[in-house]
NUMILUM-616392 format. One record per residue (C-alpha): residue number from 1; x, y, z; residue in three letters. Coordinates in nm, 3 decimals, decimal comma. Each point is the difference from the previous one (the first is absolute). Example, Ala and Ser with C-alpha at 12.3 -4.5 7.8 and 13.67 -1.06 7.14 Angstrom:
REM residues 2
+-----+---------+---------+---------+------+
| seq |       u |       v |       w | type |
+-----+---------+---------+---------+------+
|   1 |   1,230 |  -0,450 |   0,780 |  ALA |
|   2 |   0,137 |   0,344 |  -0,066 |  SER |
+-----+---------+---------+---------+------+
END
This chain:
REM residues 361
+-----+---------+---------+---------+------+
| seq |       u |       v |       w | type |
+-----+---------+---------+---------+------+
|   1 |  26,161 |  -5,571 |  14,151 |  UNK |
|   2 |   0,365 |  -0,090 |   0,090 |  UNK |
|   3 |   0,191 |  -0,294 |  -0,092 |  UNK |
|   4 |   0,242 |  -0,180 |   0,173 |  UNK |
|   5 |   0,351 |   0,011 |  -0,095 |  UNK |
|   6 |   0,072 |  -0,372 |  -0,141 |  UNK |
|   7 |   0,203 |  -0,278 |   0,154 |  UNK |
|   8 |   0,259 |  -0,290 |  -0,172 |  UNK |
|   9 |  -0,287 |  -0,188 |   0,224 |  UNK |
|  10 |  -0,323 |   0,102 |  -0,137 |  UNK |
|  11 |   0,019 |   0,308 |  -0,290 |  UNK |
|  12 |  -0,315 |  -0,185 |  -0,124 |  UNK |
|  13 |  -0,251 |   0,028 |   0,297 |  UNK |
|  14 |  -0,293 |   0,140 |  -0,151 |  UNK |
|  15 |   0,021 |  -0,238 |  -0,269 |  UNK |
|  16 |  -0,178 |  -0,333 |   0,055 |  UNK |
|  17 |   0,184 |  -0,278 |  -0,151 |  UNK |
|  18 |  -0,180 |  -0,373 |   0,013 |  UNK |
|  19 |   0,321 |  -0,127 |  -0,128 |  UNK |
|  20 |   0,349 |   0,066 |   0,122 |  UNK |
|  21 |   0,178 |  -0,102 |  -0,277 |  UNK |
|  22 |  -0,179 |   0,239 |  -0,229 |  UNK |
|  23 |   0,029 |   0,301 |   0,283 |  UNK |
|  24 |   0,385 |  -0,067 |  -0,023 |  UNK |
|  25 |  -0,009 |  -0,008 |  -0,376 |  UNK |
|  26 |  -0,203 |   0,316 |   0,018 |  UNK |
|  27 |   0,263 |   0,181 |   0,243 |  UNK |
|  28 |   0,281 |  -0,108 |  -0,211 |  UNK |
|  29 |  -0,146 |   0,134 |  -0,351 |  UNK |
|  30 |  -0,107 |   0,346 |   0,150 |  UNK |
|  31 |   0,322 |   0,057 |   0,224 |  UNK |
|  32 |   0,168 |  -0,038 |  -0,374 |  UNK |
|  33 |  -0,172 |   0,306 |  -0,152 |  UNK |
|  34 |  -0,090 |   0,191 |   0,268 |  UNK |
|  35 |   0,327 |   0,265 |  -0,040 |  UNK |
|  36 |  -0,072 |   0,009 |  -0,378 |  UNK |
|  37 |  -0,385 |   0,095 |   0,081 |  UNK |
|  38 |   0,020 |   0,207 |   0,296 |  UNK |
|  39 |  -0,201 |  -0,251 |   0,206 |  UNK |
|  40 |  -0,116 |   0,064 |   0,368 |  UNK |
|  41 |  -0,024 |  -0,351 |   0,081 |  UNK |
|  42 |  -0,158 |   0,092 |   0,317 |  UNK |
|  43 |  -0,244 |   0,128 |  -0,153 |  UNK |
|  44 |  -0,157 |  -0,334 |  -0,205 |  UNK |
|  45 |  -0,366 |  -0,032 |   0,092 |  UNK |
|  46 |  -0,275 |  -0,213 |  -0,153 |  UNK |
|  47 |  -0,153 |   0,186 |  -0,303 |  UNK |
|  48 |  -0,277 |  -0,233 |  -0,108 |  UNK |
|  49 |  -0,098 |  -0,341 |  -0,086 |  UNK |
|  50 |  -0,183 |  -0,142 |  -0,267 |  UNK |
|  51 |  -0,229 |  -0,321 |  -0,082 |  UNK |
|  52 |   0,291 |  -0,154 |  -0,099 |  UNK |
|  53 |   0,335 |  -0,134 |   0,211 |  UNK |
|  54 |   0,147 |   0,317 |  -0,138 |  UNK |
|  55 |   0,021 |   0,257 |   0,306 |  UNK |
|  56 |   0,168 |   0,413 |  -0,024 |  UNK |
|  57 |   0,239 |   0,153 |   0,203 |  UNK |
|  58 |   0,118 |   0,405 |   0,065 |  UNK |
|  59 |   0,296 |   0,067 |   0,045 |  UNK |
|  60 |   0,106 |   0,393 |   0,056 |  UNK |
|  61 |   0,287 |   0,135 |  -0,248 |  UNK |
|  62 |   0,195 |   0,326 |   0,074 |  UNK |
|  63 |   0,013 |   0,017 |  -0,410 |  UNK |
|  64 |  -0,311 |  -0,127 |  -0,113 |  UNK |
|  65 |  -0,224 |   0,085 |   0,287 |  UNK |
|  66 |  -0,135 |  -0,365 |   0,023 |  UNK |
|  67 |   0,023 |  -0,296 |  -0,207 |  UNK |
|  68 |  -0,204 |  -0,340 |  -0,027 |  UNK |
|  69 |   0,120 |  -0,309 |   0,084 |  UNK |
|  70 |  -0,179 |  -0,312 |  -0,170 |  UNK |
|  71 |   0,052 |  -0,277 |   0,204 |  UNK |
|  72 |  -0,153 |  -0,388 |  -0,228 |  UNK |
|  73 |   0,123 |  -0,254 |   0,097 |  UNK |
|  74 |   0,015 |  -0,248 |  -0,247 |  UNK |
|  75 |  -0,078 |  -0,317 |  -0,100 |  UNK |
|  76 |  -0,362 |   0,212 |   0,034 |  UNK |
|  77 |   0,099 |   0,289 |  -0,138 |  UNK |
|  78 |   0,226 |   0,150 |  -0,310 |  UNK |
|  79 |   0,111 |   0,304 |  -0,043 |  UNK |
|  80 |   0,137 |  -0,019 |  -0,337 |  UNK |
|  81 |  -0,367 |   0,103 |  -0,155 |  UNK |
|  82 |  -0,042 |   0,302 |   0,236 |  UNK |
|  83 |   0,376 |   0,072 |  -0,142 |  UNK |
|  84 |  -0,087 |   0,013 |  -0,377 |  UNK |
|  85 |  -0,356 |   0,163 |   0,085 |  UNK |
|  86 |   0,161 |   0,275 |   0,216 |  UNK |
|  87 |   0,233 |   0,071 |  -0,305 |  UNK |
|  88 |  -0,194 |   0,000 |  -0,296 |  UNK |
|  89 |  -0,252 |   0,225 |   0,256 |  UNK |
|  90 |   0,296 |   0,236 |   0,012 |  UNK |
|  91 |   0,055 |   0,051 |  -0,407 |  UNK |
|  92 |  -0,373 |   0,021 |  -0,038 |  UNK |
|  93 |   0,028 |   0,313 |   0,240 |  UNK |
|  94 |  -0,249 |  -0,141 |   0,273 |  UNK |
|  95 |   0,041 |   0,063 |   0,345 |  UNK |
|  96 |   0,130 |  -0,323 |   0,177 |  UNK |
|  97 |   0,307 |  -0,093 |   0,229 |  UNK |
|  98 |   0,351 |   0,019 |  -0,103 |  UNK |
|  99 |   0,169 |  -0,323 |   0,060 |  UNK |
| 100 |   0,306 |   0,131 |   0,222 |  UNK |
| 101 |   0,166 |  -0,378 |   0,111 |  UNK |
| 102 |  -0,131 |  -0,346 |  -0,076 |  UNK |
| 103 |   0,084 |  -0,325 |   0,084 |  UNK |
| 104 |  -0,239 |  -0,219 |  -0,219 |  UNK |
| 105 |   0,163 |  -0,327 |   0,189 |  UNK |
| 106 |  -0,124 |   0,096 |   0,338 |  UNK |
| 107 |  -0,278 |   0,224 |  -0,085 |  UNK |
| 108 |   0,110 |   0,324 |   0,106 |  UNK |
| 109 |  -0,059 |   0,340 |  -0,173 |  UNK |
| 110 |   0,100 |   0,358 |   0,095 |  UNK |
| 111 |  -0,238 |   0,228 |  -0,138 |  UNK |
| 112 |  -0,063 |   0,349 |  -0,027 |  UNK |
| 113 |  -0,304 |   0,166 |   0,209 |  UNK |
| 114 |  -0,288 |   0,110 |  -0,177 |  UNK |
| 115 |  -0,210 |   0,104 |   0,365 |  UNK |
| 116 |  -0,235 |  -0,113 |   0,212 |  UNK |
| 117 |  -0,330 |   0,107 |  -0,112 |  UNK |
| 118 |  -0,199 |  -0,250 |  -0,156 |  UNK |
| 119 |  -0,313 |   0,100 |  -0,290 |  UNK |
| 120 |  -0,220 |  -0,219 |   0,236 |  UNK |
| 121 |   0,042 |   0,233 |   0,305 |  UNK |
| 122 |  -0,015 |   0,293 |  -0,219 |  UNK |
| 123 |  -0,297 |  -0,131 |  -0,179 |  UNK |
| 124 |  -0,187 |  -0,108 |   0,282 |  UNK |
| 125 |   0,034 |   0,359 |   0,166 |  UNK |
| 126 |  -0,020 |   0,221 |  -0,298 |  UNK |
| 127 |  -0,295 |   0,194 |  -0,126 |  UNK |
| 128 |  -0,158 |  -0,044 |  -0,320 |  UNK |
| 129 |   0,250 |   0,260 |  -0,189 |  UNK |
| 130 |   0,317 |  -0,160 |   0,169 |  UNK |
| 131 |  -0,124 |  -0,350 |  -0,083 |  UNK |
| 132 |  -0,028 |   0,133 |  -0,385 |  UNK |
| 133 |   0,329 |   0,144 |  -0,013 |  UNK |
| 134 |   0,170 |  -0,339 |   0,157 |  UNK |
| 135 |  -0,186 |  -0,244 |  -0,209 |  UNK |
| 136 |   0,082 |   0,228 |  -0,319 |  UNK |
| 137 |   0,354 |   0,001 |   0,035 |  UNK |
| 138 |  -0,059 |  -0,417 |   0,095 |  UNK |
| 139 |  -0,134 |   0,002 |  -0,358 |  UNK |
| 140 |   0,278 |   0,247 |  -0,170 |  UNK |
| 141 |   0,240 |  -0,254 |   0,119 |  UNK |
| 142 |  -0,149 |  -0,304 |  -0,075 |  UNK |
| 143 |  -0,029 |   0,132 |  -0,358 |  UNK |
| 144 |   0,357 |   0,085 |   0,012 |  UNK |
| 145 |   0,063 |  -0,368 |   0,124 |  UNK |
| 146 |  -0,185 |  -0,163 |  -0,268 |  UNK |
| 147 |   0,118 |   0,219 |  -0,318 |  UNK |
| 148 |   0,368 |  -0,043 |   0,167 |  UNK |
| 149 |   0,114 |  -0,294 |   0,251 |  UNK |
| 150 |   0,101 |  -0,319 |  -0,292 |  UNK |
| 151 |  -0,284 |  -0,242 |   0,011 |  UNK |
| 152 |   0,195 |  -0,233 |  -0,250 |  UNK |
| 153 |   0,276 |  -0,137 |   0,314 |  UNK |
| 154 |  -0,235 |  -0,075 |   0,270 |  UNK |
| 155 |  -0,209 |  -0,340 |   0,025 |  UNK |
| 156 |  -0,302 |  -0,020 |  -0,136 |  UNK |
| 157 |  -0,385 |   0,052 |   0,134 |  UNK |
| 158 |  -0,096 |  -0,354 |  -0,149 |  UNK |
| 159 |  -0,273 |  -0,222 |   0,039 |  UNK |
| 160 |   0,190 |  -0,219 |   0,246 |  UNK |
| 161 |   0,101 |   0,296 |   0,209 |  UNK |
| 162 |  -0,354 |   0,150 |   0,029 |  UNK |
| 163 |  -0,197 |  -0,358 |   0,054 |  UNK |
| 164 |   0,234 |  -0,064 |   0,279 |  UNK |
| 165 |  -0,076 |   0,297 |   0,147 |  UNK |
| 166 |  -0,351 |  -0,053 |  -0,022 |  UNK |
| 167 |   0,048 |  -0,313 |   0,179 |  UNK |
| 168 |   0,101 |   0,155 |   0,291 |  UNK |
| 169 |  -0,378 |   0,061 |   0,107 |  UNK |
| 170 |  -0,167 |  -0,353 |  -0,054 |  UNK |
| 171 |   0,351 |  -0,119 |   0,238 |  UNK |
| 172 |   0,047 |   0,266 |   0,293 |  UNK |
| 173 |  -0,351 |   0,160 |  -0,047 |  UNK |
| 174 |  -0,266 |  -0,214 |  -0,032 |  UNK |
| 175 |   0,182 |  -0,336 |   0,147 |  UNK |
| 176 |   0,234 |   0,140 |   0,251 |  UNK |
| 177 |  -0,191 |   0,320 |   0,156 |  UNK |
| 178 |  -0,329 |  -0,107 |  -0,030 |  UNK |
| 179 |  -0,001 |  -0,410 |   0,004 |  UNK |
| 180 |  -0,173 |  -0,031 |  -0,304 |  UNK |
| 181 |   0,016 |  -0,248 |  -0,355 |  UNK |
| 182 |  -0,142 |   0,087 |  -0,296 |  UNK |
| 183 |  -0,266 |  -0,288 |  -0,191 |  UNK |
| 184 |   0,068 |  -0,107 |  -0,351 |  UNK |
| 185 |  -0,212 |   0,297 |  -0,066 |  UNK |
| 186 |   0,103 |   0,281 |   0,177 |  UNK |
| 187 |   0,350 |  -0,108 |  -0,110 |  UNK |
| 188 |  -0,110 |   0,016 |  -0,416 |  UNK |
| 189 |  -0,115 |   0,329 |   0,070 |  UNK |
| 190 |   0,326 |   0,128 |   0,175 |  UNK |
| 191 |   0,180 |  -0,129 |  -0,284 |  UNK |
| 192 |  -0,217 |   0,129 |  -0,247 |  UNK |
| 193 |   0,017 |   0,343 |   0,161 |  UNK |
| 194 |   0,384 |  -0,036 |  -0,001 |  UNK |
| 195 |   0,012 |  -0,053 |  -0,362 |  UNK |
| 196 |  -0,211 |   0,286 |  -0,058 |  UNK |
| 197 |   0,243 |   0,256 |   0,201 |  UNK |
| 198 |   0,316 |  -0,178 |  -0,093 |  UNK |
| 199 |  -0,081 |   0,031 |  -0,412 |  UNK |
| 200 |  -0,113 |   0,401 |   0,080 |  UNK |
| 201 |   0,326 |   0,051 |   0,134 |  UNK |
| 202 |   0,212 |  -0,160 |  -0,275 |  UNK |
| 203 |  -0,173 |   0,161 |  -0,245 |  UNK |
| 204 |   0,069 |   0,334 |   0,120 |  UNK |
| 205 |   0,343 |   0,177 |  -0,145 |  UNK |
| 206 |   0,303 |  -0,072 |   0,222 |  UNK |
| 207 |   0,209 |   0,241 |   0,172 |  UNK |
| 208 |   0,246 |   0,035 |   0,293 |  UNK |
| 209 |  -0,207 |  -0,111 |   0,330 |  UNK |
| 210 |   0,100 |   0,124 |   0,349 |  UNK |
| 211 |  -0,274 |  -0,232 |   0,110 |  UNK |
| 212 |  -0,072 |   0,178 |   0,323 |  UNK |
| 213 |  -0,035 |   0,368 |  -0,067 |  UNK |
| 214 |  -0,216 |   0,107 |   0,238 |  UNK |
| 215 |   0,056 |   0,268 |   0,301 |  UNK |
| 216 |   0,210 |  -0,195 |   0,204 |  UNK |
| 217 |   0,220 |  -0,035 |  -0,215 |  UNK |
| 218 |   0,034 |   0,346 |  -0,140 |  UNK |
| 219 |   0,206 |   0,273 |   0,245 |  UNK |
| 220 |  -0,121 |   0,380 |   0,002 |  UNK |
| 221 |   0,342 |   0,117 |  -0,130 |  UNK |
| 222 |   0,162 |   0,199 |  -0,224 |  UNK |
| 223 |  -0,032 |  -0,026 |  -0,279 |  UNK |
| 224 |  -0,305 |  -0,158 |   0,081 |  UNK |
| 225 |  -0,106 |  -0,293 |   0,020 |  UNK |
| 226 |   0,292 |  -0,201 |   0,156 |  UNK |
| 227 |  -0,042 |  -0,384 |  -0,136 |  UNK |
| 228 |   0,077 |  -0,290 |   0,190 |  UNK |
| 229 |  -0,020 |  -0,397 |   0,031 |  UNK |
| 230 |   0,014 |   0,015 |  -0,334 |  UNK |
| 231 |   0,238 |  -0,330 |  -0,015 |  UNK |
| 232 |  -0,329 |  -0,257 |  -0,139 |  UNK |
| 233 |  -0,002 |   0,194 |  -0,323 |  UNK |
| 234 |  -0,111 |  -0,169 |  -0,271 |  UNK |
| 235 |  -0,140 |   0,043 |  -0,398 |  UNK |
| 236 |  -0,326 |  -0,017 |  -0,033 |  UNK |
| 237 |  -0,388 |   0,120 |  -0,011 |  UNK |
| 238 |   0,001 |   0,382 |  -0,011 |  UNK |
| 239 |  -0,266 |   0,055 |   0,212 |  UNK |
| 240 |   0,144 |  -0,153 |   0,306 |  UNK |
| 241 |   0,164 |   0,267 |   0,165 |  UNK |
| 242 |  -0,292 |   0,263 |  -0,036 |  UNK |
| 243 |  -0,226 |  -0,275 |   0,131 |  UNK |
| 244 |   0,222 |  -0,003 |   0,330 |  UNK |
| 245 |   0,010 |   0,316 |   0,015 |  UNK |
| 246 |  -0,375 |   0,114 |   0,022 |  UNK |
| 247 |  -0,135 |  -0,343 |   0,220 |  UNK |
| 248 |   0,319 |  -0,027 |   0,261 |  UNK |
| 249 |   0,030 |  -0,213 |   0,287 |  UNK |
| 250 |  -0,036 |   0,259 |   0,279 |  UNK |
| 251 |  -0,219 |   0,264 |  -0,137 |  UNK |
| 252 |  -0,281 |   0,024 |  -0,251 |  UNK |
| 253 |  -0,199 |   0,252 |  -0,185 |  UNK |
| 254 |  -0,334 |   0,094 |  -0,102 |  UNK |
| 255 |  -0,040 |  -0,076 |  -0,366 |  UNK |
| 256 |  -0,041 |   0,312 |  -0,163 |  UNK |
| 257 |   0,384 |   0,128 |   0,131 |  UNK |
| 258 |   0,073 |  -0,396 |  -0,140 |  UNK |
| 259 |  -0,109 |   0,090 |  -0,334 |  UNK |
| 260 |   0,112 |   0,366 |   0,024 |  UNK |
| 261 |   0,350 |  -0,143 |   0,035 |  UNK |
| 262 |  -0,021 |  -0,231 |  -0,248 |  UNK |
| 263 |  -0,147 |   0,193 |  -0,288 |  UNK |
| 264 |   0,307 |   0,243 |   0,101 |  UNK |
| 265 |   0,188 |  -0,276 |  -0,060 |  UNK |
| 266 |  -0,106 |  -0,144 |  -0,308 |  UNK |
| 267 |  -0,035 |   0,337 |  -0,199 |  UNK |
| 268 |   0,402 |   0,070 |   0,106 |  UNK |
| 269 |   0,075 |  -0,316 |  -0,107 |  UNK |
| 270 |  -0,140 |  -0,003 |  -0,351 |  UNK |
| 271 |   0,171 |   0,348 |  -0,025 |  UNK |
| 272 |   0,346 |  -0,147 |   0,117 |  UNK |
| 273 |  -0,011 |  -0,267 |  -0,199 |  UNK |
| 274 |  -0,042 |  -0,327 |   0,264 |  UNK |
| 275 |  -0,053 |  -0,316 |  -0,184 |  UNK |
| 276 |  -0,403 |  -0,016 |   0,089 |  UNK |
| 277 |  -0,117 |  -0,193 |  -0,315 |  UNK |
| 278 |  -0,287 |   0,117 |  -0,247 |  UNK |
| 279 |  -0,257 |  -0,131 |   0,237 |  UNK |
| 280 |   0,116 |   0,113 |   0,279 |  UNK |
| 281 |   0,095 |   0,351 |  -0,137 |  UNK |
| 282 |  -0,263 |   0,047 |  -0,168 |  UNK |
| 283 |  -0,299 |  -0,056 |   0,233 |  UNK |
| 284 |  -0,011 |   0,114 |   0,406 |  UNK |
| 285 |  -0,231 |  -0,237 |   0,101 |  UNK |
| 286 |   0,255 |  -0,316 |  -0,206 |  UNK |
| 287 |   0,272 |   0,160 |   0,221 |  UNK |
| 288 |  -0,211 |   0,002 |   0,332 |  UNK |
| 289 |  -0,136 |  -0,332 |  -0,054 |  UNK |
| 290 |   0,337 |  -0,139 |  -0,061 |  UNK |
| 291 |   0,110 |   0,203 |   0,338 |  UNK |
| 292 |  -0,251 |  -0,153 |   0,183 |  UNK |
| 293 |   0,049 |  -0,369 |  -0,115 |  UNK |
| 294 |   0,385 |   0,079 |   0,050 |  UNK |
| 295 |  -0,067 |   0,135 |   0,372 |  UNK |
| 296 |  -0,193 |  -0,305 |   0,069 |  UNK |
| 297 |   0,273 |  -0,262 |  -0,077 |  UNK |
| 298 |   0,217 |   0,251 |   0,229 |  UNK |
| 299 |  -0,273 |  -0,027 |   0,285 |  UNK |
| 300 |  -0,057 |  -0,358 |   0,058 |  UNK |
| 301 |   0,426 |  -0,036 |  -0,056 |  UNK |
| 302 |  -0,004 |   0,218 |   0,274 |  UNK |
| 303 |  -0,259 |  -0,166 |   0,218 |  UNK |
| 304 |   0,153 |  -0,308 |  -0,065 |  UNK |
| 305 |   0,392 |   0,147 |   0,119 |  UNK |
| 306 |  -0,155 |   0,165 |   0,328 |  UNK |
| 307 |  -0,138 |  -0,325 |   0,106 |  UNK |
| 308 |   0,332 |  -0,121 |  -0,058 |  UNK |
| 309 |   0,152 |   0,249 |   0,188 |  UNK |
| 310 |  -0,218 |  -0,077 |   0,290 |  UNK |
| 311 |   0,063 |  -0,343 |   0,029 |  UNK |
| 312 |   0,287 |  -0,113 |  -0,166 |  UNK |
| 313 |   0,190 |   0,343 |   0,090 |  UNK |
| 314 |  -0,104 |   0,073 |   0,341 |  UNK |
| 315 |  -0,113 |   0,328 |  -0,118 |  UNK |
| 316 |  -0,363 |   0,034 |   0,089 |  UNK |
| 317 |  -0,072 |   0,337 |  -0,068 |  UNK |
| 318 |  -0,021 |   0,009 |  -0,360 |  UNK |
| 319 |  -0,292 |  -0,170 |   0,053 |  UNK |
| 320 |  -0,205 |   0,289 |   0,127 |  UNK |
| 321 |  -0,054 |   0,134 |  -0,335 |  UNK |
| 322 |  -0,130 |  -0,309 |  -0,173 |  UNK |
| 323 |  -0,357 |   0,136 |   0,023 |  UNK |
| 324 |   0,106 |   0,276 |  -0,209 |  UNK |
| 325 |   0,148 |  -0,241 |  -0,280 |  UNK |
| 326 |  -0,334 |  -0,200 |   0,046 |  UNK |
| 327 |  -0,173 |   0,310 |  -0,038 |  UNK |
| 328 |   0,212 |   0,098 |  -0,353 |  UNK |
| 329 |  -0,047 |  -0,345 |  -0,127 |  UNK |
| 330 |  -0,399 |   0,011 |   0,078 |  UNK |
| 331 |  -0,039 |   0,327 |  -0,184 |  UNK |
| 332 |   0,151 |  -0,108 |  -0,306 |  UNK |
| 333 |  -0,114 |  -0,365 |  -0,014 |  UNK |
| 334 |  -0,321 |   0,175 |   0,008 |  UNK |
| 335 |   0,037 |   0,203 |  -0,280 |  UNK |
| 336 |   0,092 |  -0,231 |  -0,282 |  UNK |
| 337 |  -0,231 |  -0,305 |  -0,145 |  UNK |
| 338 |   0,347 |  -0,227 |  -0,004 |  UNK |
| 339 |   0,125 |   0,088 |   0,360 |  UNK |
| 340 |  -0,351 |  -0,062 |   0,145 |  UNK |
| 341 |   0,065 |  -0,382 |   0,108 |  UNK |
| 342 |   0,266 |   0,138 |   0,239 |  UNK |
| 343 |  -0,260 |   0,098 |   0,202 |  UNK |
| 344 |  -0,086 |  -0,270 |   0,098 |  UNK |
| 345 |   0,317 |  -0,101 |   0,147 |  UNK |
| 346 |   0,091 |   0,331 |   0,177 |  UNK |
| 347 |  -0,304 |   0,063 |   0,153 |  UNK |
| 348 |  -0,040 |  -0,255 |   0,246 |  UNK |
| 349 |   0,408 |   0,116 |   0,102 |  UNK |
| 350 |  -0,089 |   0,361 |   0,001 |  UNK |
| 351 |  -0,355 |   0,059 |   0,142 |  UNK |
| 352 |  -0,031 |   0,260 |  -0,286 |  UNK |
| 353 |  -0,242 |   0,027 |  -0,237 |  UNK |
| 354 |   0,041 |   0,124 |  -0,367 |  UNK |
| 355 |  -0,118 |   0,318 |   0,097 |  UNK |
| 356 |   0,264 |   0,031 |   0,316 |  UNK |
| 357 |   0,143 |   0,362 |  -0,060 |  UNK |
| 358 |   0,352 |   0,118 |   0,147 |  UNK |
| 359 |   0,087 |   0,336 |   0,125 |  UNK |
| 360 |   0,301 |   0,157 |   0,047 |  UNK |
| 361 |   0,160 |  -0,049 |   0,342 |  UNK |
+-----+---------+---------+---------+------+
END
């Protein structure tokens, strides 16, 4: 493909800009750098976008081959976090971008270019050996990340934090996509469910949480993983990340490979010296039930936050995979004596029953 050569007029085309003030801000800050980098600004092309208001650029360099351009426009978004993350990533020797340029006022970053092939492609086409090689080095590195990235600087996992985010599914779930309102009963039981999930996870050792390390976030790169959207980092329950890992948004697994992966994970991690906690080290099933329980606060978060997306967003597709979240949430719910009175409440959402299975897709 062949670009055109760029104009004073429009050097931007392929850009979309819904704002021309921040287009012109945009032009000036990259027109400043783009001698120092070896930028083809003709060459700037949408990268990705996210399920935030953050959105990715490319841009080609004749020294760096390509480079990133992180484009958040605040008040919505701040860069600063992704800033320290990206750093400490960097001393901790993971593999994430290299902040080349910022400008933390407006939201810009130059980064460097860690590809364009995504774990969940990969995943989703691999065979079974490929998919064991990719999710083991997903695992070497998210040991790496917890025994190295400082937990002690970055806000805490707390109980506010996590009851908020349950909240999210009584609000855009239940009310919002489906048009329904919980009795005095059915609310009691939601709540005592919360407490149940939100006490498992704070009594769990805390550690450095990416908080959404799963395959669409991770690159097939080398070294590999890449990491990314890693800028939501916080401290806290230890068996967050591995939970996102194994029940992901866009692609599940039967639950032998789940378990596979997890005792792979939990024997490394004793050996390497991960802050699991006597109960958690010392027993499998502990650590898997405190997985689950942990995976299950993450799923109706999520379920909650693609409802939003639909309909506060304008971004309907996340939607599509809420049966698979309602299909997480039934399995364990099912499982465990305390969880059981969130059947109740899912069930009429879902059309699942406890013994809904999922398959890989």
């Amino acid at each position: 493909m062949t670009h055109p050569t760029p104009t004073p007029e429009a050097p931007f085309a392929p850009i979309p800009w819904s704002d021309a003030s921040r287009r012109s801000a945009f032009m000036r800050w990259i027109e400043s750098m783009a001698d120092t980098h070896g930028l083809q600004l003709h060459t700037l092309e949408p990268a990705s976008a996210d399920a935030s208001f953050r959105r990715y650029l490319r841009v080609q360099s004749t020294r760096l081959g390509s480079c990133i351009v992180m484009d958040a426009p605040p008040p919505q978004e701040d860069v600063r976090p992704f800033m320290q993350v990206a750093a400490a990533m960097g001393e901790a020797g993971l593999n994430g971008p290299r902040v080349l340029e910022s400008d933390p006022v407006q939201g810009f970053l130059l980064l460097t270019d860690l590809g364009s092939e995504l774990y969940l492609g990969a995943l989703q086409h691999a065979d079974a050996a490929r998919a064991d090689a990719l999710m083991r080095d997903a695992i070497a590195a998210l040991l790496r990340w917890q025994l190295h990235m400082p937990a002690a600087s970055l806000p805490p996992y707390d109980e506010a934090l996590l009851a908020r985010e349950l909240s999210l599914f009584p609000q855009w779930c239940v009310q919002r996509e489906f048009g329904r309102t919980w009795s005095a009963a059915e609310q009691q039981r939601w709540d005592a469910v919360c407490r149940t999930l939100i006490d498992s996870a704070l009594a769990q050792p805390t550690v450095a949480v990416h908080r959404d390390w799963m395959p669409r976030n991770l690159m097939v790169a080398q070294p590999n993983p890449g990491i990314l959207d890693f800028q939501d980092a916080v401290r806290g329950p230890v068996t967050y990340d591995m939970a996102s890992l194994l029940r992901d948004a866009f692609i599940s697994w039967d639950e032998e490979r789940e378990i596979d992966w997890a005792v792979r994970y939990w024997s490394q991690a004793k050996r390497a010296g991960v802050p699991l906690g006597e109960m958690l080290a010392s027993d499998f099933g502990e650590f898997w039930r405190a997985l689950e329980w942990m995976g299950l606060q993450r799923h109706l978060k999520v379920l909650g936050i693609f409802c939003r997306l639909k309909h506060r967003d304008g971004k309907p597709a996340y939607a599509e995979d809420l049966p698979r979240f309602f299909a997480y949430a039934t399995k364990v719910a099912a499982r465990y004596a305390p969880l059981r009175p969130l059947l109740s409440l899912i069930e009429p959402l879902s059309g699942l029953r406890a013994t809904t299975a999922y398959s890989m897709r």
